[in-house]
N, C-alpha and C positions, 0 to 999 in steps of 0.2 A: 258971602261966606259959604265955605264948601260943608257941607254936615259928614260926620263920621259915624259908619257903625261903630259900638263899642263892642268885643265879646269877649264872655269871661269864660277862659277858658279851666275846667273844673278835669283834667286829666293828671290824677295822682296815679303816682306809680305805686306797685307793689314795694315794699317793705320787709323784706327778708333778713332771718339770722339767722347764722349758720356758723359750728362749732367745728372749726378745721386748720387749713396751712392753704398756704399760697404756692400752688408747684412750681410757678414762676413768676419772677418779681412784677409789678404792678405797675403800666405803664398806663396814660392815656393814651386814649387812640388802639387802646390793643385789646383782645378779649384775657379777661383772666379765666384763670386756671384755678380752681376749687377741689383740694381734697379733703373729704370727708365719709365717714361711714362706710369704707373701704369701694370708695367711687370716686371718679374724678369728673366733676362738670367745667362744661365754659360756658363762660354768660357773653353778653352782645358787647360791644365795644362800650370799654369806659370812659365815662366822660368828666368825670371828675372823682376828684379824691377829695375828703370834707375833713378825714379824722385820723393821724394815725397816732398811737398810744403802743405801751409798751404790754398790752394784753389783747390788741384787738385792731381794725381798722374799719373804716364808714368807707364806702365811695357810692359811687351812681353809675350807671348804665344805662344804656337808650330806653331798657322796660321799665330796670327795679332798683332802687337801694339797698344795699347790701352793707349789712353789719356782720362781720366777719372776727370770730371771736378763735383765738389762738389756742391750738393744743398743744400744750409744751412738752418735749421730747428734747433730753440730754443729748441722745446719740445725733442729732439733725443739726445741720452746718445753717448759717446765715445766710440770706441767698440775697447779696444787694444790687442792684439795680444798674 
């Protein structure tokens, strides 16, 4: 019988919230677009989406997870995907 290493691996990602909009809709596979604080970032390509709600959404990226909490504004269209 062959023996295995086991290893556990203990690499948690950063845990970010962040109070903004989506400049463009949320794809996997694609970098989002983050404005907030009269800045706009991109994060690494997303690798999944876990949450979406009608005030906010979760997903993951190759670093961080991002909880992504909505500024609502009357004048600003839907932007769907």
């Amino acid at each position: 019988m062959e023996s295995k290493k086991i290893v556990k691996l203990t690499n948690k990602k950063k845990h970010q919230i962040i109070t903004g909009t989506l400049s463009l809709p949320l794809r996997v596979g694609e970098r989002a677009w983050i404005s907030y604080s009269s800045q706009i970032i991109t994060t690494t390509p997303v690798l999944r989406i876990w949450e979406v709600s009608a005030d906010s959404i979760l997903f993951e990226t190759c670093n961080t997870v991002y909880e992504l909490q909505y500024i609502f504004n009357p004048n600003t269209a839907v932007m769907y995907a």
